[in-house]
N, C-alpha and C positions, 0 to 999 in steps of 0.2 A: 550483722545478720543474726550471731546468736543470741546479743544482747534483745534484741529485738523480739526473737521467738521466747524468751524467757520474760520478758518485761508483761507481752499484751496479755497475757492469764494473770498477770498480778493487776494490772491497769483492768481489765475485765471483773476481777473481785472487788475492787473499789466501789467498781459501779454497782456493783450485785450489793454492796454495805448499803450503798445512798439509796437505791432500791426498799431494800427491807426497813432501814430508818422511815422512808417515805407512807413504804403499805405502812408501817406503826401507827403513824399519825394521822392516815387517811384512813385505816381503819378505825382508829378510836375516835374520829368525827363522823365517819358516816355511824356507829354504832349509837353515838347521843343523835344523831340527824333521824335515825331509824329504829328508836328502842325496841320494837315491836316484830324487827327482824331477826331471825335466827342467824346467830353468831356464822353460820357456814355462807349464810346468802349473804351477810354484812365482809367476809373475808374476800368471798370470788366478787365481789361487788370490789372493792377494792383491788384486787389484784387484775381485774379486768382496765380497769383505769389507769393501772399502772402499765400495763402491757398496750395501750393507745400511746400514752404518753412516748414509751421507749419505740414502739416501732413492732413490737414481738405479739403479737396475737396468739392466743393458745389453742390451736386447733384442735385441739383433742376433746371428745366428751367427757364428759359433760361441760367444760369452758365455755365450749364455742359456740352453744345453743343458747346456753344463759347469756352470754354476752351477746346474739342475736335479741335474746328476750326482752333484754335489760338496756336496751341500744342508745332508749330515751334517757332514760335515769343516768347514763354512761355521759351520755354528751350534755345533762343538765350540770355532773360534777366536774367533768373537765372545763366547762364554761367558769367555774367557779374557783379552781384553783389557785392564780394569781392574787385572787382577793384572800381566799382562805389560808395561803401556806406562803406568806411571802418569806417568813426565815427560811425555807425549804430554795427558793430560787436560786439563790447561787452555788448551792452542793448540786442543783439539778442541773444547772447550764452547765455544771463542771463535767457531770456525769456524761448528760446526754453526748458534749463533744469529745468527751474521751472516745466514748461509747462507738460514737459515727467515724474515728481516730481511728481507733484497732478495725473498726469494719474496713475503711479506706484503705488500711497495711492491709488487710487479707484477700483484698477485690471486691469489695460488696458494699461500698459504704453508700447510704442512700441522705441529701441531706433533704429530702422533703421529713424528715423527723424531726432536723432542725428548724424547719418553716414551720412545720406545726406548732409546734413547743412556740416559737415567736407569737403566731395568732394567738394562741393562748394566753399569751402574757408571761410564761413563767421561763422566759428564753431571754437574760440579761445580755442583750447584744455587745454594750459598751466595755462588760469583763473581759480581761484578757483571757485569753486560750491558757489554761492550765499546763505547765512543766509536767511529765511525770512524778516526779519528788514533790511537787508542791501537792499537786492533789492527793499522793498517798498520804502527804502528811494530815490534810484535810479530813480524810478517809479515817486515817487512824485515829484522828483528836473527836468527830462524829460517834466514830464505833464505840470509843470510851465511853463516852456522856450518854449511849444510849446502850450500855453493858453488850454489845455484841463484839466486842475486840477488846481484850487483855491487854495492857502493855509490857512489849517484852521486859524480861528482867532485866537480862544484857543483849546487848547484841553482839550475834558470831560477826565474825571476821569477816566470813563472806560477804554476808548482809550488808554491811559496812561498807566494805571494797566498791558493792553493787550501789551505795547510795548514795556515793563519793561521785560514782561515774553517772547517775541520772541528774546530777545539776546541772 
């Protein structure tokens, strides 16, 4: 059980990495898709999409009205995704069932986000269910290549102990 209470916030920031790799690339697509958009409506334009994909809608203003506004153009890019981001599918099927993972250990896990993500195309049924050690490793080898994760120098002990016991 403690392992578990310490694991799903590290399993949880994985997914927040493939997250932010993802806004990267779907921002700097819709940006050449929409030169003429101001970089703020090209970001919430983006992170609106992302927050369909995962399940998380952002209720708060100003999000929640643009993403009312922008409902069409929303569901024109998610229509498109599969086609556009196919290196993107497999860190996202990793994510999303991590993601639906730690909701399902907390009480809350919903898999119509996994259904979605399938209609959409960008939900690789046939992958296996991700290890926690496999997908951090994923996590960490993505963050690298796309400068949002360091690699450590060394690893403490702890660290270690902890990554001995997720295989």
């Amino acid at each position: 059980m403690e392992m578990e209470s310490r694991l799903l916030p590290i399993l949880r920031e994985g997914v927040e990495v493939v997250k932010m790799i993802f806004f990267r690339r779907l921002r700097n697509r819709l940006a050449d898709q929409y030169p003429t958009a101001p970089a703020g409506v090209v970001n919430k334009l983006a992170g609106a999409v992302i927050n369909e994909v995962f399940g998380t809608p952002n209720d708060q203003e100003p999000f929640a009205s643009f993403a009312r506004a922008q409902r069409d153009r929303i569901l024109e890019i998610l229509d498109g995704l599969a086609a556009e981001f196919t290196e993107m599918k497999g860190p996202l099927t990793d994510a999303l069932r991590i993601s639906f993972l730690c909701d399902h250990q907390e009480g809350h896990g919903d898999s119509q986000i996994l259904k979605r993500a399938d209609q959409l195309g960008i939900l690789i049924i046939d992958r296996d269910i991700p290890m926690p050690a496999k997908f951090l490793t994923l996590v960490r080898q993505l963050g690298e290549a796309h400068d949002l994760i360091l690699a450590p120098a060394t690893e403490p002990t702890e660290a270690r102990h902890t990554s001995t016991r997720l295989n």
